[in-house]
Backbone as JSON Lines, residues from 0, in Angstrom:
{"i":0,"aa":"X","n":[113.0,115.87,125.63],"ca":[113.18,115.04,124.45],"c":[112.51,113.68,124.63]}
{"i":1,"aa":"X","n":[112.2,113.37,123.45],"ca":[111.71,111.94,123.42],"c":[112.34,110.82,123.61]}
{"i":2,"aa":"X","n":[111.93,109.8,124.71],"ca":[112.95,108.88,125.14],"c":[113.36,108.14,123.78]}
{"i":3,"aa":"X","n":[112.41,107.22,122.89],"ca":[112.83,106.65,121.92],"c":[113.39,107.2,121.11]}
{"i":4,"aa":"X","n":[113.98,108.59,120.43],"ca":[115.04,109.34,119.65],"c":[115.66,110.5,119.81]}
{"i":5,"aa":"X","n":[116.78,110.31,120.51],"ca":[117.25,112.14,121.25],"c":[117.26,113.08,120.22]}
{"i":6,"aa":"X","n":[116.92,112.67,118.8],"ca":[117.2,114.22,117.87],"c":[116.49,114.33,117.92]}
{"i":7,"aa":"X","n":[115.16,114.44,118.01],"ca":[113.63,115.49,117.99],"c":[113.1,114.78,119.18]}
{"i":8,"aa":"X","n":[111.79,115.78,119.82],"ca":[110.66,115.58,120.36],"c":[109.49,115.31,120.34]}
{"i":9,"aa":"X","n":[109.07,114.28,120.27],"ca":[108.0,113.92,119.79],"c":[106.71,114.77,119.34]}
{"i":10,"aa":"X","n":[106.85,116.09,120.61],"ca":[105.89,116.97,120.47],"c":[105.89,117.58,119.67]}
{"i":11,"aa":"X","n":[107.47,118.26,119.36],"ca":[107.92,119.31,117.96],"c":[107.07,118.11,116.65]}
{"i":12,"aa":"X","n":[107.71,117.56,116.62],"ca":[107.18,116.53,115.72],"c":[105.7,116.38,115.03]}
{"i":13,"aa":"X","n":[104.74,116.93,116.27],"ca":[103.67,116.26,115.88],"c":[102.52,117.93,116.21]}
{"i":14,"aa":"X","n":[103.52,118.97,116.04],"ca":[102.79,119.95,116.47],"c":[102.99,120.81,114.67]}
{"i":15,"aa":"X","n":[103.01,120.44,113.64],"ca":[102.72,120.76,112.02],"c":[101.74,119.92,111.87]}
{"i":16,"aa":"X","n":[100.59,120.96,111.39],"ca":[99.37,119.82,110.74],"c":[100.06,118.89,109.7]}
{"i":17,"aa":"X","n":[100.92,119.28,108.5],"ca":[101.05,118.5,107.51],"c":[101.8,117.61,108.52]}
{"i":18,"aa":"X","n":[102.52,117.45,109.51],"ca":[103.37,115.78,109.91],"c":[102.11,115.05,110.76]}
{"i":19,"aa":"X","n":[101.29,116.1,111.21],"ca":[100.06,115.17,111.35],"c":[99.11,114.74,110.62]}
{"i":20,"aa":"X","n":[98.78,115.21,109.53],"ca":[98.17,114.29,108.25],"c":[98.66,113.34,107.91]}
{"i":21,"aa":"X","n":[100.55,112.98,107.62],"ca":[101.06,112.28,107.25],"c":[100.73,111.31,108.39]}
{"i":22,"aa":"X","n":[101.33,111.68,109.89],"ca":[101.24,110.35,110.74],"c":[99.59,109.46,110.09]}
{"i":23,"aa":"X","n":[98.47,110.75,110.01],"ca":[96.97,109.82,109.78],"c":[97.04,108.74,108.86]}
{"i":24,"aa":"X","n":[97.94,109.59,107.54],"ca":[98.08,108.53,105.99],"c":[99.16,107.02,106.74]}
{"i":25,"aa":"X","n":[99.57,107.64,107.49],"ca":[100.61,106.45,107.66],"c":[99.63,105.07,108.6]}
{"i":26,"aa":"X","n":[99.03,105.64,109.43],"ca":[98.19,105.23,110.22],"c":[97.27,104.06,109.63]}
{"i":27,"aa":"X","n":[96.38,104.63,108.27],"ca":[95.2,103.94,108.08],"c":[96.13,102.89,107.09]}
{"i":28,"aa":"X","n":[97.42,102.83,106.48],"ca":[97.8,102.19,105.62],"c":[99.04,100.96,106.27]}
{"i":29,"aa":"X","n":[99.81,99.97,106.03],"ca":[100.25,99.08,106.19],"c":[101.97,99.69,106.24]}
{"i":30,"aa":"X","n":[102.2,100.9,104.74],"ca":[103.29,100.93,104.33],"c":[102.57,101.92,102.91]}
{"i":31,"aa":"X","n":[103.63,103.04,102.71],"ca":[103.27,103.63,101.71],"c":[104.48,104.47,100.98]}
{"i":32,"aa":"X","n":[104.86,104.11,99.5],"ca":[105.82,105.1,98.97],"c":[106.14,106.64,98.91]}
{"i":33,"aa":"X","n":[106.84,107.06,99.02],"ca":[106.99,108.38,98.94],"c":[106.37,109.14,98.17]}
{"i":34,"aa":"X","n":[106.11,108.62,96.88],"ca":[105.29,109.19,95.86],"c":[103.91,109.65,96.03]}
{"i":35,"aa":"X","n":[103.68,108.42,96.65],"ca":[101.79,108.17,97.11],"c":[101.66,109.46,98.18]}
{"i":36,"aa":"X","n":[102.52,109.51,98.93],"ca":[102.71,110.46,99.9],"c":[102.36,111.66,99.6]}
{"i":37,"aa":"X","n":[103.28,112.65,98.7],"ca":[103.29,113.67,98.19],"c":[102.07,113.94,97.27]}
{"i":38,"aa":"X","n":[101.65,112.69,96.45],"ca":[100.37,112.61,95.72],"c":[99.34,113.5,96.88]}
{"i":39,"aa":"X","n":[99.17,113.66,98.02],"ca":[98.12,113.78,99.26],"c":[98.52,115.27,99.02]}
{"i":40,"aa":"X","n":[99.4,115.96,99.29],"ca":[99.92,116.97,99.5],"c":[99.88,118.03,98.63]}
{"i":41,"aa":"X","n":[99.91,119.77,98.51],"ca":[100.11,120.36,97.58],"c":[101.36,121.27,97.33]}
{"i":42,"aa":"X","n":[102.35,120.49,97.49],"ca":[103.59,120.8,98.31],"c":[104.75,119.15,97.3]}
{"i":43,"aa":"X","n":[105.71,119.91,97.09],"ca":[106.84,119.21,96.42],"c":[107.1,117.79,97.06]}
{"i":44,"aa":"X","n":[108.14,117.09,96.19],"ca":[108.23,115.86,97.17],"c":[109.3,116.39,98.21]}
{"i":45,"aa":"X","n":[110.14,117.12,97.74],"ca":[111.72,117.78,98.97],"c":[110.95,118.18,100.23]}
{"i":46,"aa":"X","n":[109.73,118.98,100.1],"ca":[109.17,119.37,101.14],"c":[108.39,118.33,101.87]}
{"i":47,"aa":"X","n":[108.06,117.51,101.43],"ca":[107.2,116.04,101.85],"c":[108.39,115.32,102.7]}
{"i":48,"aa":"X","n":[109.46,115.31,102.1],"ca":[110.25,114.23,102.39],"c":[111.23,114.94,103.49]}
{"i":49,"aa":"X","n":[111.17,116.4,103.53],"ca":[111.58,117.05,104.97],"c":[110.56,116.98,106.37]}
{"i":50,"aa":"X","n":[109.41,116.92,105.99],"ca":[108.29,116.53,107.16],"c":[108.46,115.49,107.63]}
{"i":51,"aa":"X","n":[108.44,114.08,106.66],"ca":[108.76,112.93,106.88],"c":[110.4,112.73,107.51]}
{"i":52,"aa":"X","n":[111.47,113.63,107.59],"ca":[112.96,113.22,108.27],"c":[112.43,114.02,109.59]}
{"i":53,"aa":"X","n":[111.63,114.61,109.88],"ca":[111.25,115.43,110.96],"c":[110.98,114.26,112.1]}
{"i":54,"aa":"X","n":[109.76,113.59,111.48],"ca":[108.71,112.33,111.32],"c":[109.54,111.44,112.42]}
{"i":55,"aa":"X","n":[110.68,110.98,111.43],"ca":[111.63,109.87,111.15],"c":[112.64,110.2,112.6]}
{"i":56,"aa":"X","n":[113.12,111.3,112.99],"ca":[114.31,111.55,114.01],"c":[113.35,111.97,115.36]}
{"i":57,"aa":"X","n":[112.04,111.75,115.17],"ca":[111.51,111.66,116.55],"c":[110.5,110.14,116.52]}
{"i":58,"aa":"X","n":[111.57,109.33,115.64],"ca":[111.21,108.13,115.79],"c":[109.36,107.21,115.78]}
{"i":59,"aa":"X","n":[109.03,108.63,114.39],"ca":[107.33,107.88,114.66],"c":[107.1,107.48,113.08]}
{"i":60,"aa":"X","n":[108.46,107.25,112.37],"ca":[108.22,107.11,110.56],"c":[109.74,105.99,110.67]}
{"i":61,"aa":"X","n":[109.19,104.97,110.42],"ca":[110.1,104.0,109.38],"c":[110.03,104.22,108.16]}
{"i":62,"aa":"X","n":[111.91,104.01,107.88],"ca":[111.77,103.52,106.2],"c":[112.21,102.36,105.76]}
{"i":63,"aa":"X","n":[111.84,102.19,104.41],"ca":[112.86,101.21,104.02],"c":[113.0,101.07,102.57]}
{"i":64,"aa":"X","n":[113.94,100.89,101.91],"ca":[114.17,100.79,100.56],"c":[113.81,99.83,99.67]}
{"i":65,"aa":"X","n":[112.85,99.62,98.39],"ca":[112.23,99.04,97.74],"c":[112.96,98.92,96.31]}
{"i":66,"aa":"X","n":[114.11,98.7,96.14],"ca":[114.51,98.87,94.88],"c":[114.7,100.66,94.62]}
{"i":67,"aa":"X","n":[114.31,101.38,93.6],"ca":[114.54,102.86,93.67],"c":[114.04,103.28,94.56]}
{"i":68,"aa":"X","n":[112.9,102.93,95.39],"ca":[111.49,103.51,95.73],"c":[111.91,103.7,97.33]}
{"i":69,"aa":"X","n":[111.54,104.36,98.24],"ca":[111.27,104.78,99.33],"c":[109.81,104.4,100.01]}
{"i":70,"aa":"X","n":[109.57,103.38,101.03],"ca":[108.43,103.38,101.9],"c":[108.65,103.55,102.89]}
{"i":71,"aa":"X","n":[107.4,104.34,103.07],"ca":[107.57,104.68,105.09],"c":[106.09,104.38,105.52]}
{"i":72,"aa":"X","n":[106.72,103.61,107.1],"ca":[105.11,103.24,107.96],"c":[105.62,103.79,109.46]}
{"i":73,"aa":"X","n":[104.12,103.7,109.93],"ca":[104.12,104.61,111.09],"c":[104.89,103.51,112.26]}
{"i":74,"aa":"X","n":[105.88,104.3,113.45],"ca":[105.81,103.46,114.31],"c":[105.32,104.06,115.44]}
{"i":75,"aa":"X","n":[103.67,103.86,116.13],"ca":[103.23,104.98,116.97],"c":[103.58,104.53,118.42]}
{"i":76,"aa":"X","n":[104.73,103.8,118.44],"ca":[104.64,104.21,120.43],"c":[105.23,105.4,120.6]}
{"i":77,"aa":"X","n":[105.63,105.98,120.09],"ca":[106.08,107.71,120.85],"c":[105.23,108.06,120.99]}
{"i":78,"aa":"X","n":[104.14,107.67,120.17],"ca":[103.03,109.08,120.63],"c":[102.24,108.16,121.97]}
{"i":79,"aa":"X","n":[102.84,107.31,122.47],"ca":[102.68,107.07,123.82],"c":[102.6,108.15,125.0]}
{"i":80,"aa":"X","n":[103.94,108.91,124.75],"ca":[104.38,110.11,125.82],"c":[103.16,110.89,125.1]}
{"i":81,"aa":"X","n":[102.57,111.3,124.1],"ca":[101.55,112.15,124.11],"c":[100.54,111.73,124.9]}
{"i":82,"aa":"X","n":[100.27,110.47,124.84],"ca":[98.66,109.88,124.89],"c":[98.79,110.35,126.83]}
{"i":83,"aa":"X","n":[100.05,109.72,127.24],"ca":[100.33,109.86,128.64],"c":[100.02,111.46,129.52]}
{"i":84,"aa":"X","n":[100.51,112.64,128.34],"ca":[100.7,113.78,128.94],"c":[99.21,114.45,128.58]}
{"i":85,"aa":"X","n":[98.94,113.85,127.8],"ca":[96.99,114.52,127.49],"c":[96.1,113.54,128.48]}
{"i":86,"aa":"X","n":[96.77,112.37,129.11],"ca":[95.87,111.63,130.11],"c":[96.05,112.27,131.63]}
{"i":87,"aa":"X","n":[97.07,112.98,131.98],"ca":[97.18,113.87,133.13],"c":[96.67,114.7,132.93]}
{"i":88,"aa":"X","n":[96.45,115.39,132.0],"ca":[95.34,116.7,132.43],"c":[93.87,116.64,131.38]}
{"i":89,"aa":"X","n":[93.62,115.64,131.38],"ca":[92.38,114.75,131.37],"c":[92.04,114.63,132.64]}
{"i":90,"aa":"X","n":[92.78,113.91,133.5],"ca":[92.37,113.56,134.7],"c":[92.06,115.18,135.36]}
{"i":91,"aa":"X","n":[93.33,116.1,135.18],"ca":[93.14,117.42,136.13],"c":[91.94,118.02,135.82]}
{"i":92,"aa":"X","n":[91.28,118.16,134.57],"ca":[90.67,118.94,134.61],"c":[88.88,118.52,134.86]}
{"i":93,"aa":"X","n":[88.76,117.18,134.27],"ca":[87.73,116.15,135.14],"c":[87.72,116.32,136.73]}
{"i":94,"aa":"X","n":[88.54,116.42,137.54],"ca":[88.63,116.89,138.57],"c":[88.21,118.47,138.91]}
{"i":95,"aa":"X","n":[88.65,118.87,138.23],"ca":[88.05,120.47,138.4],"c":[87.14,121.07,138.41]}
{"i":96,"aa":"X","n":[86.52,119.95,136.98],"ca":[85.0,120.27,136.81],"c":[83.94,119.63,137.91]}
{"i":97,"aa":"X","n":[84.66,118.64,138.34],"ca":[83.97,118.32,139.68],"c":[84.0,119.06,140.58]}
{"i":98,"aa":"X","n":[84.49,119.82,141.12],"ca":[84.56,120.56,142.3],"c":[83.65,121.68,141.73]}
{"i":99,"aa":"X","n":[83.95,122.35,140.4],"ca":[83.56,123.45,140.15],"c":[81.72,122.99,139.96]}
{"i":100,"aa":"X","n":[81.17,122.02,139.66],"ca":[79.66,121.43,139.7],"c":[79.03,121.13,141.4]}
{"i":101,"aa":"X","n":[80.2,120.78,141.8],"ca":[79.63,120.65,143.21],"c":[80.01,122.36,144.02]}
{"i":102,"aa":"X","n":[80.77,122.84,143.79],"ca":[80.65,124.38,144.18],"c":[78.97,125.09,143.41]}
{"i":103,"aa":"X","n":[78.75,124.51,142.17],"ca":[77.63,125.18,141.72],"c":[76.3,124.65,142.32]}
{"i":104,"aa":"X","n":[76.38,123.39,142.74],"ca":[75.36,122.98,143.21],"c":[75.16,123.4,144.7]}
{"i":105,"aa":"X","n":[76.2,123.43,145.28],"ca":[75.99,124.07,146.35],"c":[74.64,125.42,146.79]}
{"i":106,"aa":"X","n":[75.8,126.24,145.46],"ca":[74.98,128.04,145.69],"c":[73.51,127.57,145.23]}
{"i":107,"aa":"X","n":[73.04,126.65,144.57],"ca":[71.67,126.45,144.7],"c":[71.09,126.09,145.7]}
{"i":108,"aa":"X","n":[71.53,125.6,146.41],"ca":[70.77,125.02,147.72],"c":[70.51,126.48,148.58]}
């Protein structure tokens, strides 16, 4: 589980393309209504706004209330633990390919 919210995992979270489109929309924008949201989508707002509580309980979607209106912005340090666990086997496999180039260069000699 994800340290910053024990009800989801960051990974569950971010492993649906649509909660990863949304994180992108959330990303390039400041703050955006629910409406605008679903506007992106070809899919209801109930179903928008279940991606987004997905979003929200692995702690990578703020909200906040605007009068009737609903906005949500991204908060991306969780996807810290991603950036962290794709930088270890970044490193492993950069390593691998080294050995496996210098094993190839070898059999040429």
């Amino acid at each position: 589980m994800s340290e910053n919210n024990p009800l989801r995992d960051v990974f569950d979270a971010i492993a649906d393309p649509t909660r990863r489109q949304l994180i992108q929309l959330l990303a390039e924008a400041d703050e955006i209504p629910l409406h605008e949201l679903t506007a992106q989508f070809q899919m209801g707002r109930t179903a928008v706004s279940k991606h987004l509580t997905i979003l929200k309980e692995a702690g990578l979607v703020l909200d906040r209330k605007v009068g009737r209106e609903t906005r949500f912005r991204l908060n991306a340090s969780p996807l810290r633990e991603v950036q962290d666990w794709v930088a270890f086997y970044s490193k492993f496999w950069s390593a691998n390919m080294l050995r496996l180039n210098q094993l190839l260069m070898e059999e040429e000699e």
